[in-house]
mmCIF file as gemmi writes it, N, C-alpha and C atoms, coordinates in Angstrom:
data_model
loop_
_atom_site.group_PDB
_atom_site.id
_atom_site.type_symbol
_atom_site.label_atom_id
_atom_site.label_alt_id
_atom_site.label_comp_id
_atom_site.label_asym_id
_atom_site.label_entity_id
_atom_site.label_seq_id
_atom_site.pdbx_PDB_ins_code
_atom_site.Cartn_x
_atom_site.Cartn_y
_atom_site.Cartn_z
_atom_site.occupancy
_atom_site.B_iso_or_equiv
_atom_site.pdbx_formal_charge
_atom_site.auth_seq_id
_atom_site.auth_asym_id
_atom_site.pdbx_PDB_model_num
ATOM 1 N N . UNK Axp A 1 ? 8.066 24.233 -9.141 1 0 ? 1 A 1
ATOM 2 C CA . UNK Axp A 1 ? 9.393 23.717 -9.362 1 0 ? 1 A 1
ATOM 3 C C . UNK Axp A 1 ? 9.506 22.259 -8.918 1 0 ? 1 A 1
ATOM 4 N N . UNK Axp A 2 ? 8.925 21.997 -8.058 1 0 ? 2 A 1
ATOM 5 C CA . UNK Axp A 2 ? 9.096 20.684 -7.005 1 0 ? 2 A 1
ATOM 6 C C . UNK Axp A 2 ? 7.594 19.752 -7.737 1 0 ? 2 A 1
ATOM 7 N N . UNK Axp A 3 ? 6.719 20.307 -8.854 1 0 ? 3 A 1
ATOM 8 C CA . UNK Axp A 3 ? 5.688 19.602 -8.882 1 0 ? 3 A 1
ATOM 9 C C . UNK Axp A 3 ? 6.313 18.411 -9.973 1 0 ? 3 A 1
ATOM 10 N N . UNK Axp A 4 ? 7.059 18.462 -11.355 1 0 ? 4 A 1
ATOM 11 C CA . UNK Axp A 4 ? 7.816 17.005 -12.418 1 0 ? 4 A 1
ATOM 12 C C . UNK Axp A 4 ? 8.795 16.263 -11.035 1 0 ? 4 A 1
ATOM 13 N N . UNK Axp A 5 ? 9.234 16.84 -10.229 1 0 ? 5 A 1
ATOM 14 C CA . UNK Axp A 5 ? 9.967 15.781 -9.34 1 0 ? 5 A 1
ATOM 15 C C . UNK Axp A 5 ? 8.782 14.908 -8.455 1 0 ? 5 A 1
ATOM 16 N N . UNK Axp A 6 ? 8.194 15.811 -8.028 1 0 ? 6 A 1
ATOM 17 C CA . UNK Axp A 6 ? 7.276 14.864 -7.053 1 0 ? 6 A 1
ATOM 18 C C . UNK Axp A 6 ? 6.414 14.266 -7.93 1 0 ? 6 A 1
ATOM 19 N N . UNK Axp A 7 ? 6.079 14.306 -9.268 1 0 ? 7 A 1
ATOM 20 C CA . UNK Axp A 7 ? 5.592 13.472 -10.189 1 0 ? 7 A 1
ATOM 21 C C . UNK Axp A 7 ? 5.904 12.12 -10.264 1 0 ? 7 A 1
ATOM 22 N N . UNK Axp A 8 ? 7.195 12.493 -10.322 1 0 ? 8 A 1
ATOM 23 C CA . UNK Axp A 8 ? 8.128 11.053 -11.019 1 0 ? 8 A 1
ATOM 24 C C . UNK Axp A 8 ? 7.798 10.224 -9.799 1 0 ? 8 A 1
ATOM 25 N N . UNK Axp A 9 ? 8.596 10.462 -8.703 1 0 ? 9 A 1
ATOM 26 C CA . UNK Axp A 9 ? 8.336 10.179 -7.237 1 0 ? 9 A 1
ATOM 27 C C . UNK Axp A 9 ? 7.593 9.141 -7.452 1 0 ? 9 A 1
ATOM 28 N N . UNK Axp A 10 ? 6.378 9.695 -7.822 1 0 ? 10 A 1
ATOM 29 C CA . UNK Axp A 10 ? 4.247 8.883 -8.063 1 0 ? 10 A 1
ATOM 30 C C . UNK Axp A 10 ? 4.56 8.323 -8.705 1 0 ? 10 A 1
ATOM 31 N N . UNK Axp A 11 ? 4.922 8.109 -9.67 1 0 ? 11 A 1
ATOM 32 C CA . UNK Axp A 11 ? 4.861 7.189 -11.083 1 0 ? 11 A 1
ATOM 33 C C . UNK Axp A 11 ? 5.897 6.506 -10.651 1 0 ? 11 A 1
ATOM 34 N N . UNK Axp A 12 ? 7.086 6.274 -9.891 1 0 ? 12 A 1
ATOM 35 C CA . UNK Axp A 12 ? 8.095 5.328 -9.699 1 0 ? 12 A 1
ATOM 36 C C . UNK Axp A 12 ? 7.359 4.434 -8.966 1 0 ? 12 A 1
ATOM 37 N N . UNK Axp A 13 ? 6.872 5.3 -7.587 1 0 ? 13 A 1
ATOM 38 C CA . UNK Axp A 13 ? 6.364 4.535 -6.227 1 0 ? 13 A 1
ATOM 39 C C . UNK Axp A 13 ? 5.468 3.587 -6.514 1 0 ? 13 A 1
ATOM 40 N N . UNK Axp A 14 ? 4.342 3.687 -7.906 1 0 ? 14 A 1
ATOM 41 C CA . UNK Axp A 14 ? 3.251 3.148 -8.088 1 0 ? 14 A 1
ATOM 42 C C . UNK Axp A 14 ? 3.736 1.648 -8.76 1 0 ? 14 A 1
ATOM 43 N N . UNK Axp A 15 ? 4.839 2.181 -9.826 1 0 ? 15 A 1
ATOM 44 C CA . UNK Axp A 15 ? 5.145 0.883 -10.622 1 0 ? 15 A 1
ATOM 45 C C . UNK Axp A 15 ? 6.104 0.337 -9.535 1 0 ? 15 A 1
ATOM 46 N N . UNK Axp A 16 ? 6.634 0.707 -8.42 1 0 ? 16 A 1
ATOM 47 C CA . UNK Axp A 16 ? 6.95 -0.65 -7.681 1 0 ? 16 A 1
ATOM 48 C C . UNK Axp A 16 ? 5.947 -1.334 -6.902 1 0 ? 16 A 1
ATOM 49 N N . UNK Axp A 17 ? 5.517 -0.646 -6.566 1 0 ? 17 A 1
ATOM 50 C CA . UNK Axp A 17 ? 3.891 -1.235 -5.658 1 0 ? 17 A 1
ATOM 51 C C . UNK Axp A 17 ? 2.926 -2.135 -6.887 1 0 ? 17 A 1
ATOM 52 N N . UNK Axp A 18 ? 2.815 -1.661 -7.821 1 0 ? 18 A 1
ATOM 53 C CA . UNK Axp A 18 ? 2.131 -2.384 -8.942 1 0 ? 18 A 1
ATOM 54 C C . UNK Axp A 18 ? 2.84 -3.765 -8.881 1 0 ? 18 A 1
ATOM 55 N N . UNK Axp A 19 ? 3.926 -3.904 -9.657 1 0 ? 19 A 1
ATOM 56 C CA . UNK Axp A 19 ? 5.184 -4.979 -9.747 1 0 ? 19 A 1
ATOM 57 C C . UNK Axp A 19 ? 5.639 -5.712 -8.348 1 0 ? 19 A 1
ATOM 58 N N . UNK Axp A 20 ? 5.038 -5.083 -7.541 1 0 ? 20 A 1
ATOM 59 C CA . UNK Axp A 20 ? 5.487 -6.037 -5.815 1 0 ? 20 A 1
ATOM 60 C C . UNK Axp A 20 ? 4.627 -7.709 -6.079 1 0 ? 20 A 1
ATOM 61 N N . UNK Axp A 21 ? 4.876 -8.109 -7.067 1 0 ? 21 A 1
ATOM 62 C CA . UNK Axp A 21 ? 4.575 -9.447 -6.866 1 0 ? 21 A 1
ATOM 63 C C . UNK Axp A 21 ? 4.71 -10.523 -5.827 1 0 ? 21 A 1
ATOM 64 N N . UNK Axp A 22 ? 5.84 -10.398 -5.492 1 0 ? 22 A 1
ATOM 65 C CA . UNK Axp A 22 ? 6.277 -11.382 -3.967 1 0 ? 22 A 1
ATOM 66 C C . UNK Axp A 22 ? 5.502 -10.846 -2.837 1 0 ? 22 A 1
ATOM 67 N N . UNK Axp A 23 ? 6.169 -9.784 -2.472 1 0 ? 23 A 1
ATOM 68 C CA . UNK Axp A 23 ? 5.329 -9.291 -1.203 1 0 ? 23 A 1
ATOM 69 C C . UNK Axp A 23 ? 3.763 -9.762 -1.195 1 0 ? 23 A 1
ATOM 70 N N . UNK Axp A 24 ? 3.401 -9.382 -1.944 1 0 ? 24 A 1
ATOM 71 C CA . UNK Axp A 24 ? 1.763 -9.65 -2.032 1 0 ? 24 A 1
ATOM 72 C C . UNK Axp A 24 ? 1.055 -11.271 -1.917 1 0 ? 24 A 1
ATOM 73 N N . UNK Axp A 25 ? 2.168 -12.163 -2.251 1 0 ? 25 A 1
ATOM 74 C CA . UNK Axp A 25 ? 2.147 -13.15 -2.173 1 0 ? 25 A 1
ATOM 75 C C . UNK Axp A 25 ? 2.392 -13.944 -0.929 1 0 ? 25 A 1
ATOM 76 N N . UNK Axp A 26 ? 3.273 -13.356 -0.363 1 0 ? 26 A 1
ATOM 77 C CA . UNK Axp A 26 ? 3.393 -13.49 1.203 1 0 ? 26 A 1
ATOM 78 C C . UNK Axp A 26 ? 2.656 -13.29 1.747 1 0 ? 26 A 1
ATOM 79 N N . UNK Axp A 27 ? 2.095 -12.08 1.703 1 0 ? 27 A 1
ATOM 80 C CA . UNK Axp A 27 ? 0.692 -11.688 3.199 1 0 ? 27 A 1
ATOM 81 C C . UNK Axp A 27 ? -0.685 -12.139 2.121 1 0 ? 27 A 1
ATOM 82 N N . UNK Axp A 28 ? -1.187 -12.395 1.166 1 0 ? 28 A 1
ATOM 83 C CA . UNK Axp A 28 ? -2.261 -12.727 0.793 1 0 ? 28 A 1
ATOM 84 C C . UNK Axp A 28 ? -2.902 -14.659 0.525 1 0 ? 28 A 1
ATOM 85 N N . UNK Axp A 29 ? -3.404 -14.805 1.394 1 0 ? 29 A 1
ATOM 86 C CA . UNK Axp A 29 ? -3.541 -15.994 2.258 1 0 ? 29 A 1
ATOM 87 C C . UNK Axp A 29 ? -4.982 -16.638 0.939 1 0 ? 29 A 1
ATOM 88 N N . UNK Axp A 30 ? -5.324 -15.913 0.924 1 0 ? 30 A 1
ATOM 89 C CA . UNK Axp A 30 ? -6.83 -16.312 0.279 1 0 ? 30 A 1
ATOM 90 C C . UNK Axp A 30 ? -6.847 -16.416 -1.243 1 0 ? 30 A 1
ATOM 91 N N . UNK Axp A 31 ? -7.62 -17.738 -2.2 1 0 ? 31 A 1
ATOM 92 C CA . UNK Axp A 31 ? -7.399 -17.589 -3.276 1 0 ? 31 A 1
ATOM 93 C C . UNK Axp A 31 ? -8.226 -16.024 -3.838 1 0 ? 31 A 1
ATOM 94 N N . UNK Axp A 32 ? -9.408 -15.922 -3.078 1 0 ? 32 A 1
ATOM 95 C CA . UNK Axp A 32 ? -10.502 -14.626 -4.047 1 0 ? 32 A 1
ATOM 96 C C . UNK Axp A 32 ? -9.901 -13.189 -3.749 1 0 ? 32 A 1
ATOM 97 N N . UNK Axp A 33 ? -8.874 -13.23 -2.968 1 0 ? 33 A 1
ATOM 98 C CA . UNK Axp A 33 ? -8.391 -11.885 -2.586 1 0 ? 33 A 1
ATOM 99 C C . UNK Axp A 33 ? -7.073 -11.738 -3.561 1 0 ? 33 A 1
ATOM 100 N N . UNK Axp A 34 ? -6.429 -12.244 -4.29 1 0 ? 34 A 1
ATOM 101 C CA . UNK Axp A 34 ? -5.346 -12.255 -5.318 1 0 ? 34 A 1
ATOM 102 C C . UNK Axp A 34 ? -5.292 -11.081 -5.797 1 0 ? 34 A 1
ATOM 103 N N . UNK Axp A 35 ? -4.186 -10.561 -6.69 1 0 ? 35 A 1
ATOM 104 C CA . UNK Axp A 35 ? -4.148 -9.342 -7.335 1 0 ? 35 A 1
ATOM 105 C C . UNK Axp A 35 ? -4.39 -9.746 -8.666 1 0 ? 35 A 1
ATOM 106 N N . UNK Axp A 36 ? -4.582 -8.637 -9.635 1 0 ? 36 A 1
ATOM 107 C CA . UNK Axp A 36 ? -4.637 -9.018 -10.997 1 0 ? 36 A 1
ATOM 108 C C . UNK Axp A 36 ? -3.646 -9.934 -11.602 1 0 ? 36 A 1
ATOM 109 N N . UNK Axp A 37 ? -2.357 -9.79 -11.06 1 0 ? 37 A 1
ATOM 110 C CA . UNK Axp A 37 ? -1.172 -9.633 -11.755 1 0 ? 37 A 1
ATOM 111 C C . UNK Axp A 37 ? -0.658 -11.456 -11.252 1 0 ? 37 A 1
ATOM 112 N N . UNK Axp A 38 ? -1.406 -11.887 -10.159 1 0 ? 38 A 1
ATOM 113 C CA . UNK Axp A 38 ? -1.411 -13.388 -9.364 1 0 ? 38 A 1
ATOM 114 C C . UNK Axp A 38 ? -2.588 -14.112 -10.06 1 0 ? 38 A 1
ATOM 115 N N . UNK Axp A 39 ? -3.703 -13.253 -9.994 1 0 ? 39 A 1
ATOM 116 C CA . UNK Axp A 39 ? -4.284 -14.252 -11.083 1 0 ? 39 A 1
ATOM 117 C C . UNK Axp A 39 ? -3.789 -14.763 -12.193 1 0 ? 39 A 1
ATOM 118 N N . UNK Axp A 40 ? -3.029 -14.448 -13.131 1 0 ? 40 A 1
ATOM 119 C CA . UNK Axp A 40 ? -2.791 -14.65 -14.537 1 0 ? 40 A 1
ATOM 120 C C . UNK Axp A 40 ? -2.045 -15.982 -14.67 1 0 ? 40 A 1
ATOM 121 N N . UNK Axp A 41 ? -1.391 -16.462 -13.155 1 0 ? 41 A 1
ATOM 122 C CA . UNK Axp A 41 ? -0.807 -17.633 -13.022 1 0 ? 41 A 1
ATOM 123 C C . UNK Axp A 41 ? -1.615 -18.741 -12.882 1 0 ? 41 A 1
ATOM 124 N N . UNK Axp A 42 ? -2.981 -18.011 -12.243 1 0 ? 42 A 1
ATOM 125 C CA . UNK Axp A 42 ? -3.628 -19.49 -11.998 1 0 ? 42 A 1
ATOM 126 C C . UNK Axp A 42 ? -4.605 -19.422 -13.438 1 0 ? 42 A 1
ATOM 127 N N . UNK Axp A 43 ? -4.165 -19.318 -14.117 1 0 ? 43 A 1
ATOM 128 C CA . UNK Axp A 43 ? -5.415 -19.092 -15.153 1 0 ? 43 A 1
ATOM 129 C C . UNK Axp A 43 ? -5.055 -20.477 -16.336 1 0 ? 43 A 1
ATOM 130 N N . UNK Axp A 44 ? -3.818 -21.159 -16.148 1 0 ? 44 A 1
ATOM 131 C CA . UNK Axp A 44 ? -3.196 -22.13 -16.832 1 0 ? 44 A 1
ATOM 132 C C . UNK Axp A 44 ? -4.201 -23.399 -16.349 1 0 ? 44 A 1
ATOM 133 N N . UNK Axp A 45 ? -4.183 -24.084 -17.12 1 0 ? 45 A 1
ATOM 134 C CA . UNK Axp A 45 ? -4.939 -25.678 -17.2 1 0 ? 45 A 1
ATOM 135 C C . UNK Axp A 45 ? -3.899 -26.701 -16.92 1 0 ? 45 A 1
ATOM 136 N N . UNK Axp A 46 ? -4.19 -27.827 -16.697 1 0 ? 46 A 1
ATOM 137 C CA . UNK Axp A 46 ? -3.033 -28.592 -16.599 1 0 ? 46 A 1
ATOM 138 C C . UNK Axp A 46 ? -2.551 -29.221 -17.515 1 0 ? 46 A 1
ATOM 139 N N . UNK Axp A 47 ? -3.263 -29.098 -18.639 1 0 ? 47 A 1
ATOM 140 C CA . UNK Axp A 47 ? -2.992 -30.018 -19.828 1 0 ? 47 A 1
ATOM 141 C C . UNK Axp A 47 ? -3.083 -28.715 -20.925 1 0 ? 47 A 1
ATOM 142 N N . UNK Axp A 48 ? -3.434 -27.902 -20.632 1 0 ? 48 A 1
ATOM 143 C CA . UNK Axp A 48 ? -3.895 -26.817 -21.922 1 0 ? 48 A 1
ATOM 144 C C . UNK Axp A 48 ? -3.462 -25.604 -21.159 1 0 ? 48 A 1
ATOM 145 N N . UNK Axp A 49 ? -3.216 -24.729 -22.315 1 0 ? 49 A 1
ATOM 146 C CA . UNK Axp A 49 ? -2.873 -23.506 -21.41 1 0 ? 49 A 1
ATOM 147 C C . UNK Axp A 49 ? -3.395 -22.42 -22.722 1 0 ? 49 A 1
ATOM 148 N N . UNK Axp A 50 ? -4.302 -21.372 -22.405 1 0 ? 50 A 1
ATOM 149 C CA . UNK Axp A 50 ? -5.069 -20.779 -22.763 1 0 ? 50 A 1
ATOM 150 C C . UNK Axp A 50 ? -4.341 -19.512 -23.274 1 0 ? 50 A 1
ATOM 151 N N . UNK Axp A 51 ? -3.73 -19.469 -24.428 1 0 ? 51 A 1
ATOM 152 C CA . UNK Axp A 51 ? -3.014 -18.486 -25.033 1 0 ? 51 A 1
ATOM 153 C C . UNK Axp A 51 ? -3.303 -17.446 -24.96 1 0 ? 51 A 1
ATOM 154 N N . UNK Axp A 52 ? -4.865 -17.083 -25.461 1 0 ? 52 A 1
ATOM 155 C CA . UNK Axp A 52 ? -5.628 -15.645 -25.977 1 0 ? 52 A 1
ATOM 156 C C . UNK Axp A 52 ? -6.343 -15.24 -24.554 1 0 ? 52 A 1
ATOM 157 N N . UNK Axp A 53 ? -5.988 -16.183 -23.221 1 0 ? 53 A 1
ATOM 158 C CA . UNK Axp A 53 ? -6.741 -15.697 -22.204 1 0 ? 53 A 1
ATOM 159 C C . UNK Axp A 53 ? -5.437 -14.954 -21.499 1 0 ? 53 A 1
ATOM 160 N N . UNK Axp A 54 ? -4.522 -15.552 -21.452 1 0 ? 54 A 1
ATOM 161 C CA . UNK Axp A 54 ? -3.351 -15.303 -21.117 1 0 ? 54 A 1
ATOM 162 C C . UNK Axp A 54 ? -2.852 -13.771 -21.379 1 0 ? 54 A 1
ATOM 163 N N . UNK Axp A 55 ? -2.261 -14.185 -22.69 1 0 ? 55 A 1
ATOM 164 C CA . UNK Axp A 55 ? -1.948 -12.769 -23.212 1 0 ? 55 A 1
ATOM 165 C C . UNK Axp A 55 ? -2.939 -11.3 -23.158 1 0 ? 55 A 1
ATOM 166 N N . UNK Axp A 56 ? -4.58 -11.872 -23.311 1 0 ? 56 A 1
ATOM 167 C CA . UNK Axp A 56 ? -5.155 -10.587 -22.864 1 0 ? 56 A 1
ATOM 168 C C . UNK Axp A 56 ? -5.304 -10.006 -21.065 1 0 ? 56 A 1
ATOM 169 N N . UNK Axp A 57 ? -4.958 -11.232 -20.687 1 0 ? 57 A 1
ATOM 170 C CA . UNK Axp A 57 ? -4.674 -10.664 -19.081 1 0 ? 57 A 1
ATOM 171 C C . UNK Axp A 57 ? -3.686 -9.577 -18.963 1 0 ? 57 A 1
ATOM 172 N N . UNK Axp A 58 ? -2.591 -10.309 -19.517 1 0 ? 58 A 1
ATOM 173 C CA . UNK Axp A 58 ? -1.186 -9.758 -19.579 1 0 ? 58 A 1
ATOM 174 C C . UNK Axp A 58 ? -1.669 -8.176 -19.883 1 0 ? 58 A 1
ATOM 175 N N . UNK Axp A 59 ? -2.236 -8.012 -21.501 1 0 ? 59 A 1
ATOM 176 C CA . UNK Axp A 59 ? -2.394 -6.574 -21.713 1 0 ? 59 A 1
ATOM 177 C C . UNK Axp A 59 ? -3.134 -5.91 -20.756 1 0 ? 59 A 1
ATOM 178 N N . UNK Axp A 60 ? -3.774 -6.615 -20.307 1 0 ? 60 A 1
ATOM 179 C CA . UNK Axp A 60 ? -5.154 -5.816 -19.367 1 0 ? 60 A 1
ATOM 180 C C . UNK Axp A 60 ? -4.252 -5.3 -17.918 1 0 ? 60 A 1
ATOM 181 N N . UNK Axp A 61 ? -3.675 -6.162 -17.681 1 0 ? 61 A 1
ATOM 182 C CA . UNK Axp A 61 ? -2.937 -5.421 -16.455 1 0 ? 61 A 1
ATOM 183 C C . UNK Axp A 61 ? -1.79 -4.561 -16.762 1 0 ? 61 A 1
ATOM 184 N N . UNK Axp A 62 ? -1.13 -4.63 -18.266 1 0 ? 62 A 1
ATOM 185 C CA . UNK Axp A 62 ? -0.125 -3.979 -18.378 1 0 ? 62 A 1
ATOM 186 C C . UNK Axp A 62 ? -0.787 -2.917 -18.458 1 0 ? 62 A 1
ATOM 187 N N . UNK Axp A 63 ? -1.834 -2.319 -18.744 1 0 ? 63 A 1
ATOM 188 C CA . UNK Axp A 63 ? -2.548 -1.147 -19.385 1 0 ? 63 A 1
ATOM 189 C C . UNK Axp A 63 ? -2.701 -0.007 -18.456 1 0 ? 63 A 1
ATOM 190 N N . UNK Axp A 64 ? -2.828 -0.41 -17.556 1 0 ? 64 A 1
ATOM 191 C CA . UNK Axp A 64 ? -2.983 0.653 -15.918 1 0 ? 64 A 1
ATOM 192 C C . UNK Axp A 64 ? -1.374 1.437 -16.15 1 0 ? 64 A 1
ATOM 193 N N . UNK Axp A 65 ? 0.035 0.593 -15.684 1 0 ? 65 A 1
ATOM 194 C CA . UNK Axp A 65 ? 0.787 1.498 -15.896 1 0 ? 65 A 1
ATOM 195 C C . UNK Axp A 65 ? 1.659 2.465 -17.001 1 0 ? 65 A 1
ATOM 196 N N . UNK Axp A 66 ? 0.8 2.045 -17.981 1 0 ? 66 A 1
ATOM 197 C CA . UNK Axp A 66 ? 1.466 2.028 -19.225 1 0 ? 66 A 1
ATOM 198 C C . UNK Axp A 66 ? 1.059 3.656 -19.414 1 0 ? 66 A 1
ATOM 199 N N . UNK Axp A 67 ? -0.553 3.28 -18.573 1 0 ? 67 A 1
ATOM 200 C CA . UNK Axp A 67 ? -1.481 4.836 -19.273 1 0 ? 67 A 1
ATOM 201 C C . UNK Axp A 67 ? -0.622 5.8 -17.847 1 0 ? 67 A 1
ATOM 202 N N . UNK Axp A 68 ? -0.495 5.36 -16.672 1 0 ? 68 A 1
ATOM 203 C CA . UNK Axp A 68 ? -0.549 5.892 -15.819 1 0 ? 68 A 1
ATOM 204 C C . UNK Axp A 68 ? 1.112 6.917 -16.223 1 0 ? 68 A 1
ATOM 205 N N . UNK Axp A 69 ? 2.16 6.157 -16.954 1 0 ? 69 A 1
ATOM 206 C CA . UNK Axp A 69 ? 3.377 6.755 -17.42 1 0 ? 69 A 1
ATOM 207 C C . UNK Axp A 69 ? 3.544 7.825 -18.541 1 0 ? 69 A 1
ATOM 208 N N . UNK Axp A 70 ? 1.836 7.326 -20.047 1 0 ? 70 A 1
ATOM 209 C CA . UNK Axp A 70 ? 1.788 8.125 -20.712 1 0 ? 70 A 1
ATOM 210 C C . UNK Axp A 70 ? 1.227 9.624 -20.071 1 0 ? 70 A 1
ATOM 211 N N . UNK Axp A 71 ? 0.387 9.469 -18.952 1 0 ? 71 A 1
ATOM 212 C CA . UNK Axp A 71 ? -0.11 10.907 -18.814 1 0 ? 71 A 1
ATOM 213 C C . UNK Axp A 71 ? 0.555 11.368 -18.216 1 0 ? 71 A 1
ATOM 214 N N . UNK Axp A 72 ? 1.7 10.985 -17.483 1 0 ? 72 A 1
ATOM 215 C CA . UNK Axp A 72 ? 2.735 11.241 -16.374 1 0 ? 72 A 1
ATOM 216 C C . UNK Axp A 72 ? 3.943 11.849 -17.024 1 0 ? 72 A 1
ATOM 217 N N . UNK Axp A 73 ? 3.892 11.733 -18.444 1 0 ? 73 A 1
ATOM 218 C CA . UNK Axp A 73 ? 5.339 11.461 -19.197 1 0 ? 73 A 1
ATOM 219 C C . UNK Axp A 73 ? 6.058 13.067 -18.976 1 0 ? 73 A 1
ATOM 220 N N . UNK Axp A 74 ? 4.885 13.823 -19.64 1 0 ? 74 A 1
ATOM 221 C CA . UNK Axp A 74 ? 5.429 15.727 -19.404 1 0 ? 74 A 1
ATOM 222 C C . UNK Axp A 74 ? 6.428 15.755 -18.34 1 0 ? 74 A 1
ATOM 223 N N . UNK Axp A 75 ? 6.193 15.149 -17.512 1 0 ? 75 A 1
ATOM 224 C CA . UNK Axp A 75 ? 6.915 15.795 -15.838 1 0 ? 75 A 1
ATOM 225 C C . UNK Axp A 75 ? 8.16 14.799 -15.964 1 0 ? 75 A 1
ATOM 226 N N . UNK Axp A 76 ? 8.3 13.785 -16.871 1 0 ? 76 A 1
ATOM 227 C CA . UNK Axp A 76 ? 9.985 13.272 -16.95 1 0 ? 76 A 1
ATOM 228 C C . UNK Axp A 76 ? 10.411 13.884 -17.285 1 0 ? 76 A 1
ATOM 229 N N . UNK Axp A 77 ? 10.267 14.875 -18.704 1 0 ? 77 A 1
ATOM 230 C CA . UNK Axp A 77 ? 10.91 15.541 -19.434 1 0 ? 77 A 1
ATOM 231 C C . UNK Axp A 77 ? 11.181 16.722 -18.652 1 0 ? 77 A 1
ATOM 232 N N . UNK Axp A 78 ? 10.245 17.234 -17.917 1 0 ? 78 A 1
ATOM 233 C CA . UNK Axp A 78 ? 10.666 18.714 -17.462 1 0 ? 78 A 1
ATOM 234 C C . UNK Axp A 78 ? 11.866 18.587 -16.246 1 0 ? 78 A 1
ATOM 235 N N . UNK Axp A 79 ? 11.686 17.257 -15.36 1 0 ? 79 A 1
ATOM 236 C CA . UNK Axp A 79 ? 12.383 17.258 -14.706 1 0 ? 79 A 1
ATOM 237 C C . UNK Axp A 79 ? 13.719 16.85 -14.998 1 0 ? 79 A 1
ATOM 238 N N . UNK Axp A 80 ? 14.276 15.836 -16.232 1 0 ? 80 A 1
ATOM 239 C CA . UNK Axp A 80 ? 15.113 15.689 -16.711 1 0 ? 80 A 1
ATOM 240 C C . UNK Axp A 80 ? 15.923 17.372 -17.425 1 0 ? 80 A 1
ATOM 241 N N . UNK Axp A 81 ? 14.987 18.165 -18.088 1 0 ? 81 A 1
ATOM 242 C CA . UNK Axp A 81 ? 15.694 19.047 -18.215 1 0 ? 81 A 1
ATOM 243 C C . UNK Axp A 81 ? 16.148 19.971 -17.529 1 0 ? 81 A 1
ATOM 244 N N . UNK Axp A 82 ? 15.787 20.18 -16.332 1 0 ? 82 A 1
ATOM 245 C CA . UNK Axp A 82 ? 15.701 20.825 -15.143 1 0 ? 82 A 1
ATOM 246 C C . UNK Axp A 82 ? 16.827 20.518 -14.145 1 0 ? 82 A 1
ATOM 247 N N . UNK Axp A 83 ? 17.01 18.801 -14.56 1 0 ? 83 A 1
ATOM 248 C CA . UNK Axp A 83 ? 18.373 18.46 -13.812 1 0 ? 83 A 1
ATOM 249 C C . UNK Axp A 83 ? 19.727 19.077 -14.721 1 0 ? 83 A 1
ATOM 250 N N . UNK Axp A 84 ? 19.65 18.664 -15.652 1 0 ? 84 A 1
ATOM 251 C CA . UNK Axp A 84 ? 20.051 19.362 -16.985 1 0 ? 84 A 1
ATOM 252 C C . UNK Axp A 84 ? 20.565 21.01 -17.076 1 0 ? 84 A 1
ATOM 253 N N . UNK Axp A 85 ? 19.917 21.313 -16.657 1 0 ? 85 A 1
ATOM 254 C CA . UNK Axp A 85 ? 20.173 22.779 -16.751 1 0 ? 85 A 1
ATOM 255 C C . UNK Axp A 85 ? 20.529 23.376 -15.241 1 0 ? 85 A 1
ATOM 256 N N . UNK Axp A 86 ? 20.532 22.506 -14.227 1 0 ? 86 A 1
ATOM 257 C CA . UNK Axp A 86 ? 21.009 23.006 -12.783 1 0 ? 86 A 1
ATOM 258 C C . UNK Axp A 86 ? 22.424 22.264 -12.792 1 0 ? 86 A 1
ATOM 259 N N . UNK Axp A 87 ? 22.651 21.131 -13.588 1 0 ? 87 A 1
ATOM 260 C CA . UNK Axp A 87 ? 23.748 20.464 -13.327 1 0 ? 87 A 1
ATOM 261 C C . UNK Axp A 87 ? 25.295 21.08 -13.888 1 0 ? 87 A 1
């Protein structure tokens, strides 16, 4: 009963921890220790800015939570209906 709630739980907790851009930026002092998601800023030129490197960063990091929500998705639905039907 408690397993689509404590699902969601995971899949919320992760995409804020994923998306904690600032925080991470605060305590991470070092350029080689960066996250995926901090690299993609320094990846610009100063005169040129690298479109097709860019945008495939972008996908490449979007791809972790995207998959992590599709396999996760069952347990929205059950728990949405579940609120649904207790409410």
């Amino acid at each position: 009963m408690a397993l689509p709630a404590l699902a969601s739980v995971a899949v919320l907790q992760f995409m804020w921890v994923w998306n904690d851009y600032f925080f991470a930026l605060i305590l991470i002092f070092s350029s080689d220790k960066l996250l995926a998601t901090q690299h993609i800023l320094y990846m610009n030129g100063e005169r040129y800015v690298p479109w097709d490197l860019l945008s495939t960063a972008s996908i490449l990091v979007m791809i972790v939570p995207v998959l992590i929500f599709a396999l996760l998705q069952k347990y929205y639905i059950k728990d949405m209906i579940a609120w649904t039907i207790k409410g």
